[in-house]
C-alpha positions as CSV (number, residue, x, y, z in Angstrom):
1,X,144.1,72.2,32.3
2,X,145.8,71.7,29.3
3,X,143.8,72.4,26.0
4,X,143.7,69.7,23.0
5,X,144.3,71.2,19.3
6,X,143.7,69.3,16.6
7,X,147.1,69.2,14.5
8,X,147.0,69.9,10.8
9,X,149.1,69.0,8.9
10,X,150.3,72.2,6.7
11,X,152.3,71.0,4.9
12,X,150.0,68.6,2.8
13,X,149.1,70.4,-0.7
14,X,146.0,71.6,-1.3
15,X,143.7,68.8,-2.9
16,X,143.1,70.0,-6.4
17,X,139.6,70.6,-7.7
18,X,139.1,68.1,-10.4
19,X,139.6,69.3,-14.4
20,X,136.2,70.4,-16.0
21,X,136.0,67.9,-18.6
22,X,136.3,69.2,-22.2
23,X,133.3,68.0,-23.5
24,X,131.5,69.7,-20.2
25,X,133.3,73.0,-21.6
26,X,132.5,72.6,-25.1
27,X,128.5,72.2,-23.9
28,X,128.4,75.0,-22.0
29,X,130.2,77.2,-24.9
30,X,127.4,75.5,-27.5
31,X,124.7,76.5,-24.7
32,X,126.0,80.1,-24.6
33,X,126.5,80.7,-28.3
34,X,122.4,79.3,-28.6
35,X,121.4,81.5,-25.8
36,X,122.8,84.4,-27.5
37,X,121.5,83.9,-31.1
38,X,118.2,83.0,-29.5
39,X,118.3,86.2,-27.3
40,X,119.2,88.4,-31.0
41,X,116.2,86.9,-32.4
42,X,114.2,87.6,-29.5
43,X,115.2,90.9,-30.0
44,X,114.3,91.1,-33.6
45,X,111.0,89.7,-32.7
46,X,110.7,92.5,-30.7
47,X,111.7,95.3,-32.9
48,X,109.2,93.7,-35.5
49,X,106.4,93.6,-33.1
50,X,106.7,97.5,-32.4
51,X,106.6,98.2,-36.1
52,X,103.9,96.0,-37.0
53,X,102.0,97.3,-33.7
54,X,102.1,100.8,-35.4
55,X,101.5,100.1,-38.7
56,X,98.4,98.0,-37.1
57,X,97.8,101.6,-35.1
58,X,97.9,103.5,-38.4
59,X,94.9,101.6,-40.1
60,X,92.4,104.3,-40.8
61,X,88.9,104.0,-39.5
62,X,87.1,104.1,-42.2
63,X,89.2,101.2,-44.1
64,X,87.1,98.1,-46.4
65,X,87.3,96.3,-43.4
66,X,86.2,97.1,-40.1
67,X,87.6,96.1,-37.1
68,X,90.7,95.2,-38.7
69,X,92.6,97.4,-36.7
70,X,91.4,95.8,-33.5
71,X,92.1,92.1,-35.6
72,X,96.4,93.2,-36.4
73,X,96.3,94.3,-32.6
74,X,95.5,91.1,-30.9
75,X,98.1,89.8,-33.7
76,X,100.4,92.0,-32.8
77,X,99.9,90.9,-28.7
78,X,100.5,87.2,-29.6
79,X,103.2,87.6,-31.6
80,X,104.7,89.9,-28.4
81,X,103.5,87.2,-26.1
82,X,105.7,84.5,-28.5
83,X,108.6,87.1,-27.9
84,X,108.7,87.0,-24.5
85,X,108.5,83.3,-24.7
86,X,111.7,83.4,-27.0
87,X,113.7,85.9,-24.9
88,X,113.5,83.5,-21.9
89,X,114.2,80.5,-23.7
90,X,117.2,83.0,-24.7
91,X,118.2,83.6,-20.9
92,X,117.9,80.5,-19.8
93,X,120.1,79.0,-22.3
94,X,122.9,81.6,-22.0
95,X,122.5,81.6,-18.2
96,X,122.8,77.7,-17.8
97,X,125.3,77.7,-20.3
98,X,127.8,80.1,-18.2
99,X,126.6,78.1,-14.5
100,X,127.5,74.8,-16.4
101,X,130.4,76.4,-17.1
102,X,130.8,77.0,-13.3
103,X,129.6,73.5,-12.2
104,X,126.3,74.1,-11.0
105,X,124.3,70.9,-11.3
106,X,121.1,72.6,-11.3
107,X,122.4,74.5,-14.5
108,X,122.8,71.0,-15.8
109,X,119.2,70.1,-15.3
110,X,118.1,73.4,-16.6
111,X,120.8,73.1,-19.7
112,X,119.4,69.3,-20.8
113,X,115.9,70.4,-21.0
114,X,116.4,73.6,-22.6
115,X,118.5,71.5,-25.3
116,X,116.0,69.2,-25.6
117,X,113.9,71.8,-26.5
118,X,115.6,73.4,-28.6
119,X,116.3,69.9,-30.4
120,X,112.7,69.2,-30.5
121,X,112.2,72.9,-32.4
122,X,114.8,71.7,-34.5
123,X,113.7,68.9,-35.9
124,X,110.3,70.3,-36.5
125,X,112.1,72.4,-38.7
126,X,113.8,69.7,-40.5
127,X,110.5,68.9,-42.7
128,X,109.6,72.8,-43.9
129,X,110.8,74.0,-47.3
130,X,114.2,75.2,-46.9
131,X,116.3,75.4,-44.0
132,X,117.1,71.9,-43.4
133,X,120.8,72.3,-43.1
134,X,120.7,74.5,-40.4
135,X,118.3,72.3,-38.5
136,X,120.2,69.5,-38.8
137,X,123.1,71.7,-37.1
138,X,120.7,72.7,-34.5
139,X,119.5,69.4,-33.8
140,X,123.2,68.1,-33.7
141,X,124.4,70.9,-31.4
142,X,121.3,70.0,-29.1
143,X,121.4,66.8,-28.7
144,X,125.6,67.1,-28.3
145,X,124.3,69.1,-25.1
146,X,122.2,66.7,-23.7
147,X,124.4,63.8,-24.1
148,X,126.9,65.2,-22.5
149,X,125.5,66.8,-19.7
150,X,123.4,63.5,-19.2
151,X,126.4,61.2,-19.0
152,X,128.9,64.0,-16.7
153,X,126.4,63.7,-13.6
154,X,129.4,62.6,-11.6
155,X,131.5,65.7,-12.4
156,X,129.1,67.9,-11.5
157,X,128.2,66.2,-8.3
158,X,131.8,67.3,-7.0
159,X,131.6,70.2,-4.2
160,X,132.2,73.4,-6.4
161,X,135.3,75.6,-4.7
């Protein structure tokens, strides 16, 4: 009995894996740079919360006020709470940014909401006192993000190698 084996043709090339678009590289690089300065914050959040946590701790007792001790400690746990909140937001942005990097297209979901986000925290910061400039470069860098990971769907639908 003679067996049948499928022929292959080795000497083909290789099909190559299609070019990551530039602007697909440029978002993911905008998405890790965010994810790291939010993650920083976070961090100084953080640091702040500890000290303000003791100095709430080191109140006396017998102060004009009491109960203000209990009072700066339930501050103190929602402004920790809010950290958290921040380092996440951090995580997620520096993790989807390297995955986008990689392909992934759930990292592209994850990426355009976290930038919308982060675009919609911008521009709520556009109408305070001072920090417009910056954002306005946050709102720019953003929404850069979601339009380009909104309109490279096909890209990303290619089987990663």
């Amino acid at each position: 009995m003679t067996e049948s084996v499928p022929s292959a043709d080795y000497a083909a090339p290789p099909t190559p894996a299609p070019t990551r678009p530039g602007t697909v590289t440029a978002a993911g690089i905008i998405l890790i740079v965010l994810g790291a300065f939010t993650l920083l914050l976070g961090l100084l959040l953080l640091i702040g919360v500890g000290l303000f946590a003791g100095a709430a701790g080191a109140i006396p007792a017998e102060a004009e006020m009491p109960g203000i001790g209990g009072l700066m400690g339930a501050f103190a746990g929602a402004i920790f709470i809010f950290t958290l909140i921040v380092v996440g937001f951090g995580v997620l942005q520096l993790l989807s940014g390297i995955k986008v990097l990689g392909g992934r297209n759930w990292a592209r979901i994850t990426g355009i909401v976290v930038a919308a986000l982060g675009a919609l925290f911008a521009l709520a910061g556009l109408g305070g006192e001072g920090g417009q400039v910056f954002s306005l470069a946050l709102l720019v860098a953003n929404g850069f993000v979601v339009w380009v990971l909104a309109t490279t769907g096909r890209w990303f639908a290619q089987p990663v190698a």
